[in-house]
N, C-alpha and C positions, 0 to 999 in steps of 0.2 A: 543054679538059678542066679548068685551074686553073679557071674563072668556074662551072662543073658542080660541083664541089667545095665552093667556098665559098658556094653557091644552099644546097647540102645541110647546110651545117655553120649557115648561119643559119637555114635551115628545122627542124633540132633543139634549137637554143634558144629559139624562138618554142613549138615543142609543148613545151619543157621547163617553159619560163613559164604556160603554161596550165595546164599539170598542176598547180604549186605555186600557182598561184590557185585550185585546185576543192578544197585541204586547207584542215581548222580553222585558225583563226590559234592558236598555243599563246600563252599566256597565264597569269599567276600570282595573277590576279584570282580569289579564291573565290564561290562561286555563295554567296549569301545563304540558300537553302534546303539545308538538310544532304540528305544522300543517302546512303542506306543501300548504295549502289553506291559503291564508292570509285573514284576516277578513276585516271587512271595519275600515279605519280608526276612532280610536277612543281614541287613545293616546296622551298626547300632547306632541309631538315627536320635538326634538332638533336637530339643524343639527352638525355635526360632530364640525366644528369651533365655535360652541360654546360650546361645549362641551372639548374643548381643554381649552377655555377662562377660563371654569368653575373647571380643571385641577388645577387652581394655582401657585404658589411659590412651589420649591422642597418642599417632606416633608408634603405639603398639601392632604387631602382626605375629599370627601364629605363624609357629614352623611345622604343625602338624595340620593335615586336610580331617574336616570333620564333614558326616553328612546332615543333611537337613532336608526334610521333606516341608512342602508346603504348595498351595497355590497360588500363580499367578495373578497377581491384581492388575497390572498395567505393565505394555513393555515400552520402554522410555527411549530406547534407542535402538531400532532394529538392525543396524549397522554392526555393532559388536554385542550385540546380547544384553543391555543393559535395561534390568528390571525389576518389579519390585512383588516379592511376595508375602505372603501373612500364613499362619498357621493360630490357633485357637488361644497361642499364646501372646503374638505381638508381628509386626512387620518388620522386614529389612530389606535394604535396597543391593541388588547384585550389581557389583560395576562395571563382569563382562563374562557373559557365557559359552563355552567350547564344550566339544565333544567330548566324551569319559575317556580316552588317551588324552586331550588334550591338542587333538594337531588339529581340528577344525572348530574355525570359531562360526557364530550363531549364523551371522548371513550366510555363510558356504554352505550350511545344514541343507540334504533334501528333506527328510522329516523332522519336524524342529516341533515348540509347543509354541503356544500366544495364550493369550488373557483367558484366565477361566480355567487353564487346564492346568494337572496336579502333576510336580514335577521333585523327584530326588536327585538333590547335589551332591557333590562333594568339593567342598570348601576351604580355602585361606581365610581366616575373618583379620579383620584388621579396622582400627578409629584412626581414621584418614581426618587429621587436623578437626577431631572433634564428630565425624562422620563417622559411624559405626555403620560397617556395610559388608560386604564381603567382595574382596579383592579380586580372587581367577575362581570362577565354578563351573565345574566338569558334571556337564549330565547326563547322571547314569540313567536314567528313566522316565518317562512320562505318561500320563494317561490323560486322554482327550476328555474334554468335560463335555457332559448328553449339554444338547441346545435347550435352552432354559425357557424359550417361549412358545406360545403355541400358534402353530401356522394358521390354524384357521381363522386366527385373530386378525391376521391381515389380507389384504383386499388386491389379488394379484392385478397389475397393471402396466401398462406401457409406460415408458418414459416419458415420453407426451402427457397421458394423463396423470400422470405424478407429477411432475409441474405446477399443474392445474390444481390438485387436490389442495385442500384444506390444512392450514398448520394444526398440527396434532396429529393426522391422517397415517392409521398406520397401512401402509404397503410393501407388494410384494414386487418387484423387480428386477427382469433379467437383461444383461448387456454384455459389451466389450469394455475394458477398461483401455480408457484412450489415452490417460495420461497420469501421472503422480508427483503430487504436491507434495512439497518437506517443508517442514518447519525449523526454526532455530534450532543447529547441529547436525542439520540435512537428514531431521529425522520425518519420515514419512508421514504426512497427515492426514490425506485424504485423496481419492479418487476422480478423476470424470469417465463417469458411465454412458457408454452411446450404446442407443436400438436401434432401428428403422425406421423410429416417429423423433426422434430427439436427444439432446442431452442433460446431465443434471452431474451436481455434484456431490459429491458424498461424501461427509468430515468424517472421517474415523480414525486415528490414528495404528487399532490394531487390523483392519481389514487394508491400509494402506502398505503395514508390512510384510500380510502374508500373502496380495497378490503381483503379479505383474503385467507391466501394458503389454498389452494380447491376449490377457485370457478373459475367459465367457462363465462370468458369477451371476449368479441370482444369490441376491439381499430380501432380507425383512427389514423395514427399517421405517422412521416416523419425518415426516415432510416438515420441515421447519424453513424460516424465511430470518437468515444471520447475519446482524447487526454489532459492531462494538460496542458494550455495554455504554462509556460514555460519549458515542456517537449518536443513542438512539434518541436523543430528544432533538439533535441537530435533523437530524433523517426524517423522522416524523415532520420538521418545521417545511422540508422539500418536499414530503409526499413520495421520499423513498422507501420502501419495503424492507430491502434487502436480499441481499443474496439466497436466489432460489435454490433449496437444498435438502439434503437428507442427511439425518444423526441419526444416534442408537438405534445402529446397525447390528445385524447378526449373518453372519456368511452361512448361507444353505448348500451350497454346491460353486465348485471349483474346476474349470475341464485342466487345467495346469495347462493346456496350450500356449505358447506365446506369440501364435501366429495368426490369429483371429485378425483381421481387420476389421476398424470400427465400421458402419455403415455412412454414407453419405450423398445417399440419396436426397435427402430430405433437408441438408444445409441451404442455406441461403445466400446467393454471393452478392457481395453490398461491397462500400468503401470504407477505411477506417473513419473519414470524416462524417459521413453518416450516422456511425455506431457511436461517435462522437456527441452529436449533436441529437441524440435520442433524449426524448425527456426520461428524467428518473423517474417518473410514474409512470411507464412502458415498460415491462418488465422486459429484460434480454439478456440477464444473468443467466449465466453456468449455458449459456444456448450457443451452438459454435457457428459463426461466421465463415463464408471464406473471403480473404480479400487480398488484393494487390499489392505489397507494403512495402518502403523503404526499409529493412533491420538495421537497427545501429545501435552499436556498441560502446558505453561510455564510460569509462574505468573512473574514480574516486579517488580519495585516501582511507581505505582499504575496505572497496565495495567498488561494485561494478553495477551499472542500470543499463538496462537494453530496452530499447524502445523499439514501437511498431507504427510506424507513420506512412503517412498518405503519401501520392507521387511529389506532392508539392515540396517534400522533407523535412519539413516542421507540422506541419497537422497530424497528430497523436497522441498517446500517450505511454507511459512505461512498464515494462513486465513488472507485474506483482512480487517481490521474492521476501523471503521471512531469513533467508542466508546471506545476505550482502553481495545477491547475485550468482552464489558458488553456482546455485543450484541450476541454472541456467548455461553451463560452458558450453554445450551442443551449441547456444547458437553460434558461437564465434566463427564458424564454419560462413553464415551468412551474414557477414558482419559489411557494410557498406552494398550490398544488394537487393536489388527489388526480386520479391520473391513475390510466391504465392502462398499464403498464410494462413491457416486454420487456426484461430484464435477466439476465444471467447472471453469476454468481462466478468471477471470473476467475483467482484464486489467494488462497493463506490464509493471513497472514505470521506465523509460526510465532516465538513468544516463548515467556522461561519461564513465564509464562503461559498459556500455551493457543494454538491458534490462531485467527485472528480472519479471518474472508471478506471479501472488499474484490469491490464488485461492478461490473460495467461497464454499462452501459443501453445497449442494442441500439439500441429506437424506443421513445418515448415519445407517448401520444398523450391531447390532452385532448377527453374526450369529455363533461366536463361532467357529473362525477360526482354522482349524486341520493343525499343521505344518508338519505332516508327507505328507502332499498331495504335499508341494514342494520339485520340482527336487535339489536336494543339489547341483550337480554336473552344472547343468546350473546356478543355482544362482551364483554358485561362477565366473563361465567366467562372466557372466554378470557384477556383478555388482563390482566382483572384478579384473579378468581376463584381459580383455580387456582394463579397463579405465585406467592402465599402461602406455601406449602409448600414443606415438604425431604421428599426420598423419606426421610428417615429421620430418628432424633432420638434424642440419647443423655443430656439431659436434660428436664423441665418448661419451654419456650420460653414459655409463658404468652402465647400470643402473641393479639393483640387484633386479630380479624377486620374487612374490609371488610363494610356492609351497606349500603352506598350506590353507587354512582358515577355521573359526570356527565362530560359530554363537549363539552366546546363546538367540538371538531374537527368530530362529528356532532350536534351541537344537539340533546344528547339529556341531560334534568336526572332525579335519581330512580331510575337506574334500582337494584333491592331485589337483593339476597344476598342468600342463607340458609343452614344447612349443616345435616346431618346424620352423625352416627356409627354407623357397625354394629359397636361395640363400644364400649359406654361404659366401661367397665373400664380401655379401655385409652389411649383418647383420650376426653374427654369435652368438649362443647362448652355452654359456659353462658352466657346472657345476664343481668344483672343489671348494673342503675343505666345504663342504654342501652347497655353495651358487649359486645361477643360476644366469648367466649374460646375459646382451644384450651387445654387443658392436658393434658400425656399424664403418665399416672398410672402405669404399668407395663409391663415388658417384655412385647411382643405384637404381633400386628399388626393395622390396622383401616382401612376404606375410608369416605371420610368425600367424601359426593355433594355436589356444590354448586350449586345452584341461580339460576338467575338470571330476575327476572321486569320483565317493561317492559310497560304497557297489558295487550294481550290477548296476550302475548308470552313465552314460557316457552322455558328452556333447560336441561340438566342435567349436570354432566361428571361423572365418582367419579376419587378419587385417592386413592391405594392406599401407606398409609404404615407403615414400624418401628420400634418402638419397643423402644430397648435401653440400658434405664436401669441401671447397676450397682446390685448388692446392697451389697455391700459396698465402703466408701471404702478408697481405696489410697494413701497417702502418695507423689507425686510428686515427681520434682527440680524444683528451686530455677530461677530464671534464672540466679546467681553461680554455680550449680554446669552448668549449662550453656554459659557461657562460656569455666569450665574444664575442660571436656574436650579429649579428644584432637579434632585436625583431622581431617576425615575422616569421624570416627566419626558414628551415628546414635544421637540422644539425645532422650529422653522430657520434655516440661516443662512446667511448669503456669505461668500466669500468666495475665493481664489483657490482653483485645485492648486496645494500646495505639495514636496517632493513625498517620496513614497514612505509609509512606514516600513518596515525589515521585520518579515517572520509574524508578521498578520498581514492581511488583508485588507489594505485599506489606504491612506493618504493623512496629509497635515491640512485642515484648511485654513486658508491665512486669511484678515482682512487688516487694514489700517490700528484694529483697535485687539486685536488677540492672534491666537494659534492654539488650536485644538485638532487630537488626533481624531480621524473618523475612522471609524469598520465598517465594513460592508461585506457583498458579497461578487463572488467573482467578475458575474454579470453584470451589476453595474459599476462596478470598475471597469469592463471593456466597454463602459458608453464613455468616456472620460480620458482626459490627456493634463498633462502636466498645464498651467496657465489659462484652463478654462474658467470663466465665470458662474458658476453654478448657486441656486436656490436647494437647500439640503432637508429633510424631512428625517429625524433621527430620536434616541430616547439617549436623553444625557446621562452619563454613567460615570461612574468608580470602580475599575475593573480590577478586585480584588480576592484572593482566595481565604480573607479572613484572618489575616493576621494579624498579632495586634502590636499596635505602637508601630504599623505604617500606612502610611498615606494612601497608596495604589496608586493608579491611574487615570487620570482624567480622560473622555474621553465623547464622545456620540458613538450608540451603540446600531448597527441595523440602520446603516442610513438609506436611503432614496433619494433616486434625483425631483426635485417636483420643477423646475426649470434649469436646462444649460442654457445659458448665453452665447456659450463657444467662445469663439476668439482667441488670441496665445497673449496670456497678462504676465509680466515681471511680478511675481507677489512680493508684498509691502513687508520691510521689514523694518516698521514703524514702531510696532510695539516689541519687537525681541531687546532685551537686558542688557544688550553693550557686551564685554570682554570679562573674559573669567578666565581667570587659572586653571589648570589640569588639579593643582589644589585644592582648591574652593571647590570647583566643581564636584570632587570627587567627596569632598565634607559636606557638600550638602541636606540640611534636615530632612531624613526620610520622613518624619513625620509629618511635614506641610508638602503643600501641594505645588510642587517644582514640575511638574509633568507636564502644565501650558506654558513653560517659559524657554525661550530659545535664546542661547548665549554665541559669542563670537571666541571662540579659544585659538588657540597657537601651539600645535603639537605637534609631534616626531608618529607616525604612523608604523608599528613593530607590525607583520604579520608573520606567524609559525604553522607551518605546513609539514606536517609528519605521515607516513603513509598509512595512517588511521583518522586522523580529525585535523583540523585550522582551528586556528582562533587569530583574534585581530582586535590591538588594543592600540590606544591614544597614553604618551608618557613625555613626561617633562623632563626625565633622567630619573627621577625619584619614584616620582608617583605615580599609577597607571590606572585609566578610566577605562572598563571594561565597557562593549557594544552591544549592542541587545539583538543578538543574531541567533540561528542553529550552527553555521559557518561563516568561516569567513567568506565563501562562496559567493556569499549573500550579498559583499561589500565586495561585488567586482571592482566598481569605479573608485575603489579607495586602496587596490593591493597594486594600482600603479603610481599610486605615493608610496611605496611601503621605503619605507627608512629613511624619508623625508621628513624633513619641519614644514610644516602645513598652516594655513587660516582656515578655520573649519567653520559654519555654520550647526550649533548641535543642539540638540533638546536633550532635555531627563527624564527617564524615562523608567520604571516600574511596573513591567504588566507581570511582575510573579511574587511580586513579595519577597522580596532583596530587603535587608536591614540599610542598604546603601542605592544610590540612583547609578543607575549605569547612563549611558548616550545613544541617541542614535543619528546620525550624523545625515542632515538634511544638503549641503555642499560642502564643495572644496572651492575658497574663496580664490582663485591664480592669480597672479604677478601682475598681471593685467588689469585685475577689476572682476573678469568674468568668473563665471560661478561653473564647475562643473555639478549637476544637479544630482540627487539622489531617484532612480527613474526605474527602478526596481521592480514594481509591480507594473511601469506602464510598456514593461519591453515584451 
């Protein structure tokens, strides 16, 4: 019976041992392929806060990999994996995520994770100069996080009709993605979505990293209308909205195709000068155009702008980029050619000035553009004809007509103006000694056609002007009496367009008894030229951000024309200070108000040009009067004195609250007598 017993008792260790031979061997070895199946746990996994602990003193990095589970909260750089997660105990930031060997980093991933989904690392931690983060992390694992909203809460629809819908609107949405936007570090921001009714844009920066242009998503996502925080009270003053758009997004489906083309049927082919001249209360954000356009290329100090202009080659404006351009090197390809352009305006950046459209180029495409195909004869009304005029005129502009224009963009020389009046009376148009004039003679109104002729080649536009010339002169305020009015108030004044301010908007207006800065907006600064006579409608200001123990800036705030004069006047330099040292000047009392005073100096003009920024100063050898610019850029007509001794014309000037006055340099006095003039805003 004993020898029965112990047969049995090693007959069940024998089946026990087989059995534990037919189980996995367990093991802490990661599989090199991530997997959206997470395994059982079998790591011995640390939580985020101590893993911070185990960060260090700056400077510090382990030599051993630890893991760490947690979720995704945002990825920060889809390029190399850089993102931040949290677990129950705290956050850390990863500085660059690869596959569990390590030989592929996050963008080369085909299954990779994004925001929301729970992901096991293994990690170097390291306090990078005070930054506790994690150095190189290897992901062994992830699991996709359930979609967190509920579809029936939104309202499936066309891209057309999401447009339309209402901010807050939540919708459902399916398209091509036509194009993708990056932000500062060429990291992905957001989307343009096309259907077959439209387009729209889509801010997301994690649905920007997990698709690409060509494939066919459907989004949940809420209609919003996006404005710079502190642009929105300038945008409101215009009657801009904002750019037409969709946030908090959630991706429904993905076909991963990258060969979908967008649809475009339903584009609209128009001019850039048109898309231009759109009122900001017309909505035509994130909606794609096609149009005709000059591309050009124009490199920096260490930034490049690319612009998209009309045939003329100045009417346009500049690609959008948040990269100093990187993100744009496709186009270099079209760089000096007229293409065919699918571009949309992608938002307006709202100054006291006005606002100005920055556009983004969808597709660009060179099809080898024939200049003989354009009408010479309408190009020139258009783009030169017509933009002559002001809908309105409250003096005699005497203004000296085009009757030629030439175009070596389209290799076209010769081509004829002409104009006509249907009311001489009131506008009357003369030719004499080869020059064509307008002159308007009386309050009225008159439609004055213009004509344009090239070969066999005839065009005609009419533009419909008023004219409201005072009967009787009115005795105006002074400038000195303009300066001394109450803060606040809104004050009437005559004077002299005097040279341009730098980096606002705006002009000096001079008379015999002052000089005060004016702001304005874009718009009417293009009714205006350097020496005109003008009556100013403005609210007298101190333009300061509250600092204390200094002065600010003097100034009219929002000016208006209520009468031009016209004419081209020498402004009086009757009441500027006389001569001032680069010394004195530069010790000037921030505390009192130097900012209407214009002095005569004598300086040596330094400017430094690095293939990152300019700058551009006034020095005596010792002492140096800085400029009140963004660049030196700004002071083209002063970097061909550069390393000259100069007569300068300058004010003092304070629009940020400087404990000291910088300049801004209204002429450059020449050898001669004559003044080269500061003319900055009138080019």
């Amino acid at each position: 019976m004993k020898k029965l017993l112990i047969l049995l008792l090693a007959l069940v260790m024998v089946l026990g041992l087989m059995a534990a031979c037919d189980q996995a061997p367990s093991t802490n070895a990661p599989d090199t392929t991530p997997s959206s199946t997470p395994t059982e746990p079998q790591y011995e996994v640390i939580t985020i806060a101590q893993a911070l602990e185990l960060c260090g003193e700056p400077g510090n990095k382990t030599e051993e990999r630890y893991y760490i589970r947690g979720t995704i909260v945002s990825i920060d750089n889809a390029n190399y994996g850089a993102m931040t997660i949290q677990d129950e105990t705290g956050t850390i930031s990863i500085y660059g995520t690869y596959s569990a060997d390590g030989a592929i980093n996050y963008s080369a991933m085909t299954d990779k994770p994004y925001k929301g989904d729970e992901v096991l690392l293994h990690c170097i931690l390291q306090n990078y100069n005070g930054t506790k983060e994690v150095q190189n992390a290897r992901l062994i694992e992830f699991k996709r996080a359930d979609i967190q909203i509920n579809e029936a809460d939104y309202t499936e629809m066309t891209v057309s009709n999401a447009r339309a819908a209402e901010k807050g609107a939540k919708v459902k949405v399916s398209g091509v993605v036509a194009q993708i936007t990056y932000a500062n570090g060429q990291i992905p921001s957001g989307v343009m979505l096309v259907d077959n009714t439209g387009s729209i844009y889509v801010y997301d920066s994690d649905l920007a990293g997990r698709v690409k242009v060509g494939n066919k998503i459907t989004i949940c996502a809420e209609k919003t209308w996006w404005i710079l925080a502190d642009e929105q009270n300038l945008a409101a003053s215009f009657g801009y909205k904002g750019c037409n758009q969709l946030d908090s997004v959630t991706l429904i489906s993905n076909d991963e195709k990258t060969d979908n083309a967008y649809d475009k049927s339903w584009i609209t082919e128009t001019t850039v000068k048109d898309l231009l001249d759109s009122p900001v209360t017309t909505d035509i954000t994130t909606q794609i155009f096609k149009v005709t356009a000059l591309v050009k290329k124009a490199p920096g100090n260490g930034f490049t702008n690319y612009y998209i202009n009309d045939l003329d080659g100045t009417t346009g404006t500049y690609v959008y980029t948040q990269c100093n351009g990187s993100d744009f090197s496709w186009i270099d390809a079209y760089n000096g050619k007229i293409c065919t352009v699918y571009v949309t305006v992608l938002n307006a950046k709202s100054t006291n000035a006005g606002c100005v459209y920055r556009f983004l180029p969808i597709e660009i495409i060179d099809e080898a553009f024939d200049v003989s195909t354009v009408n010479g004869a309408e190009y020139a009304v258009k783009y030169h004809g017509v933009g002559q005029f002001l809908p309105s005129y409250t003096g005699n502009p005497a203004l000296e007509l085009l009757t030629t224009v030439d175009s070596s963009l389209l290799n076209m020389q010769g081509i004829q103006l002409s104009y006509t009046s249907s009311d001489s009376s009131v506008i009357s148009i003369t030719t004499s000694g080869g020059k064509t004039v307008m002159n308007c003679l009386q309050s009225g109104t008159a439609t004055i056609t213009v004509t344009g002729s090239y070969g066999d080649q005839t065009f005609s536009k009419e533009v419909t002007i008023s004219v409201d010339i005072p009967v009787v002169e009115v005795k105006y305020p002074t400038v000195s009496e303009a300066i001394s009015a109450q803060v606040g108030s809104t004050v009437t004044v005559k004077g002299i367009v005097g040279p341009s301010l730098v980096n606002k908007t705006g002009f000096y207006l001079i008379d015999d008894t002052g000089v005060i800065a004016v702001q304005t907006t874009a718009d009417v600064l293009a009714t205006l030229q350097i020496g005109q006579e003008v009556v100013l409608e403005g609210v007298r200001h101190i333009n300061t951000n509250g600092g204390s123990g200094y002065f600010g800036q003097s100034c009219l705030n929002n000016a208006t024309v209520v009468i031009n004069n016209y004419g081209n006047h020498a402004y009086s330099t009757a009441s500027f200070k006389g001569d001032i040292s680069v010394a004195d000047f530069y010790n000037l009392d921030v505390t009192k108000d130097f900012s209407t005073s214009v002095y005569t100096m004598k300086a040596t003009v330094v400017v430094n040009e690095t293939p990152f920024y300019t700058n551009l100063y006034l020095t005596d050898g010792t002492t140096k009067v800085n400029l009140y610019c963004a660049s030196a850029n700004q002071y083209g007509f002063l970097k061909a004195y550069a390393g000259q001794e100069v007569t300068l014309e300058i004010a003092a000037c304070n629009w940020n609250d400087k404990n000291y006055y910088v300049g801004c340099v209204l002429s450059v006095i020449n050898a001669d007598g004559s003044k080269t003039i500061n003319s900055l805003n009138f080019q």
